[in-house]
N, C-alpha and C positions, 0 to 999 in steps of 0.2 A: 528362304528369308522370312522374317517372322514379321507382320507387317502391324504395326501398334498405331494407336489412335488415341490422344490424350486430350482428356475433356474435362476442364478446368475455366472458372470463369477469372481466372487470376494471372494476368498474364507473365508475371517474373516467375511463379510456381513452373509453369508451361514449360517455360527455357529452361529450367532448372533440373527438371524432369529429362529433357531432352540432353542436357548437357551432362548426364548421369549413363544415360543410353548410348550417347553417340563413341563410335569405335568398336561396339561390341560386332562379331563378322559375320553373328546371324540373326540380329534385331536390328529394326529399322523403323524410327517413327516416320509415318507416311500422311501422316492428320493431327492436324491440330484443330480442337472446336473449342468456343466460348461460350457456346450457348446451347441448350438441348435441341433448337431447332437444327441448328448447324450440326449438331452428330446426325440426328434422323439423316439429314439432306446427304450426308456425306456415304451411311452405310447404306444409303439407296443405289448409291453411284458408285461405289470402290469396296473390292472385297479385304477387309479388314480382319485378321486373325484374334488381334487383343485389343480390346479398351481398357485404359487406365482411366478409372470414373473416380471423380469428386462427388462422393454421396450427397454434400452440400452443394447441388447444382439447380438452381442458386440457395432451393430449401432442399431439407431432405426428403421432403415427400417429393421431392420431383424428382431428385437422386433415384432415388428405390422406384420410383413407378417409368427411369429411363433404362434403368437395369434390368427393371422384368422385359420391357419393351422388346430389349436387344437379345433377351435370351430366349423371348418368346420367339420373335422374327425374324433372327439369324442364329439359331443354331449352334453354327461353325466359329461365330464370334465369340471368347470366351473373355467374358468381365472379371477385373482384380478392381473390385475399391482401392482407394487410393485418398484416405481422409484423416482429418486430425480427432475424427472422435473412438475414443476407446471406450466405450457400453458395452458390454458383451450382452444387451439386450437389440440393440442395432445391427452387429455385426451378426445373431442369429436373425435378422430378420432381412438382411442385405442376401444370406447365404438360403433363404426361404425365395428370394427374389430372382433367384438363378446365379447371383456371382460365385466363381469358383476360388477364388481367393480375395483377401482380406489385410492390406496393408497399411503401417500410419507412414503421413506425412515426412518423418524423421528416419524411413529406411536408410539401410546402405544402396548402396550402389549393386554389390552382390545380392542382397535379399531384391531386390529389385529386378537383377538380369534372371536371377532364381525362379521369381513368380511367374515372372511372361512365361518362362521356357518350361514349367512346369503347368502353367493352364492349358500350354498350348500342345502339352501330347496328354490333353484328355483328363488330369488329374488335378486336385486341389490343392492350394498353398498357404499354409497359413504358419508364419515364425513363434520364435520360442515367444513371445510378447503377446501376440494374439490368442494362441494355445494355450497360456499361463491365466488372462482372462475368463475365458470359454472356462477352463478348469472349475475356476473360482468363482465363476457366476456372477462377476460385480464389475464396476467400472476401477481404472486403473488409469486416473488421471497424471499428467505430466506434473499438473500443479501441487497436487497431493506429493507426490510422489517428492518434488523440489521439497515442500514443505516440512517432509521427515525428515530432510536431511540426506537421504538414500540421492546419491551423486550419480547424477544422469552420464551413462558412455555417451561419448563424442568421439566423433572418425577426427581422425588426422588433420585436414583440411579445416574442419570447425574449432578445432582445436587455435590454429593458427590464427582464424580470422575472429576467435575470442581473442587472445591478444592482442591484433591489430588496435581492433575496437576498442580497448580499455588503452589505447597509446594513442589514443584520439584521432584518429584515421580517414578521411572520405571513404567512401564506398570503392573513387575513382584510383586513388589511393589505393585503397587496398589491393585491388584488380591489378595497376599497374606492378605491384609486387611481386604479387601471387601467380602472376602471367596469365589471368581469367577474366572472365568480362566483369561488368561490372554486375550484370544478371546473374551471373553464379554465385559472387558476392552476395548480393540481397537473399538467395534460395537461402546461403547459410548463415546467414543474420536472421531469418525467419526459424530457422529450422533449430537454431539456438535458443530464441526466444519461447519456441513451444518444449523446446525440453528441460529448461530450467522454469517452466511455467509461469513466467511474466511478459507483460502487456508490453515494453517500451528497452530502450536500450540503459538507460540511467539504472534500470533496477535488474535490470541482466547484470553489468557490472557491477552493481555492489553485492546483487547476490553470489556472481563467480567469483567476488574476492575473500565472501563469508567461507565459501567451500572447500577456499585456495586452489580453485584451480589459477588463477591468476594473482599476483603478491600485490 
C-alpha cells in the first residue's frame, strides 16, 4: 500500500484530492496537513511514501524550501507537486529541489493514480502538459490559453457540473444530483474556474457559453 500525504492549506482542494484517490487498492492517503509545521510534525512520526505538495504552501518559497526539506530528510519520501502554476521556470526549480514529479491542479484522476505509482517505484512523472511546457521553455497559462480560444478538455464530471452551474444550481444541489458531496462539487467548480481562466462563476458561464460548451 502506497501510503500518500497531502499538503494543502485549502481545505475543499484536500477532499477533493482525497475523493480522486479513494477506491484505488493500492493508494491510500494516510495524512492530511494545512500547514508546513503539520507536515514536518507528521513525517517525524509516520513513514509516508508520497507527498502531494502545494508549491504555494502558503508562499512558494516555503513550498520549495518544504520540498527540499523532505527530500533532503527522508529520502524514501518521494514529492509530486501539485499546483496551479505552470512556469516552466518554477517547475525547473521545484525539480532542482528534489520533487520527482510535477502536476496542475486540474489533473485527471489517472494522471493522478499515474504520478503516486510512478514516484513511488523510483522514477519521474511529468504529463504531456508539463513536458509540452519544459519543451518550450515558457509559461502556459489557463488564462491565455481560454483567451485564444483553444477550448480547455474537461473530464466528464465537470463537464456535468458546468451545466448544473449555468441551470442555476446550489453547490447542495448539485451533490444531491450527482450523488457526491458537496466537497467534490466545490473541487470541480474550482477546477473549472482555473481551466477556463476566470476568477468568479458569472464569467465561467458566459465564457462557456461563448465556447458553447453550454447553449
Amino acid at each position: 500500500m502506497i501510503r500518500v500525504l497531502i499538503a494543502d492549506d485549502h481545505n475543499v482542494f484536500v477532499e477533493g484530492i482525497e475523493s480522486l484517490i479513494s477506491g484505488a487498492p493500492d493508494i491510500k492517503v494516510t495524512e492530511r496537513c494545512y500547514t508546513v509545521e503539520s507536515v514536518i510534525e507528521r513525517l517525524n512520526q509516520t513513514a509516508i511514501d508520497v507527498v502531494l505538495l502545494d508549491i504555494s504552501f502558503p508562499q512558494i518559497e516555503d513550498g520549495l524550501n518544504l520540498c527540499e526539506h523532505i527530500t533532503r530528510l527522508y529520502p524514501k519520501t518521494k514529492v509530486v507537486a501539485l499546483t496551479m502554476h505552470d512556469d516552466a521556470s518554477l517547475i525547473k526549480r521545484v525539480v532542482k529541489k528534489g520533487a520527482r514529479g510535477y502536476l496542475l491542479k486540474n489533473t485527471t484522476k489517472v494522471e493522478l493514480l499515474q504520478a503516486i505509482q510512478t514516484v513511488h517505484h523510483e522514477k519521474q512523472y511529468f504529463n504531456d502538459t508539463i513536458t509540452h511546457i519544459l519543451l518550450n521553455d515558457g509559461p502556459k497559462t489557463r488564462k491565455s490559453t481560454a483567451g485564444a480560444g483553444i477550448k480547455p478538455n474537461l473530464t466528464p464530471r465537470e463537464s456535468e457540473v458546468l451545466t448544473l452551474i449555468a441551470q442555476g444550481l446550489t453547490t447542495q444541489q448539485m451533490a444531491n444530483q450527482l450523488f457526491v458531496s458537496a466537497k467534490a462539487v466545490e473541487f470541480h467548480r474550482s477546477s473549472l474556474l482555473m481551466k477556463f481562466g476566470v476568477p468568479n462563476t458569472a464569467l465561467l458561464i458566459k465564457t462557456a457559453m461563448e465556447m458553447q460548451y453550454i447553449d
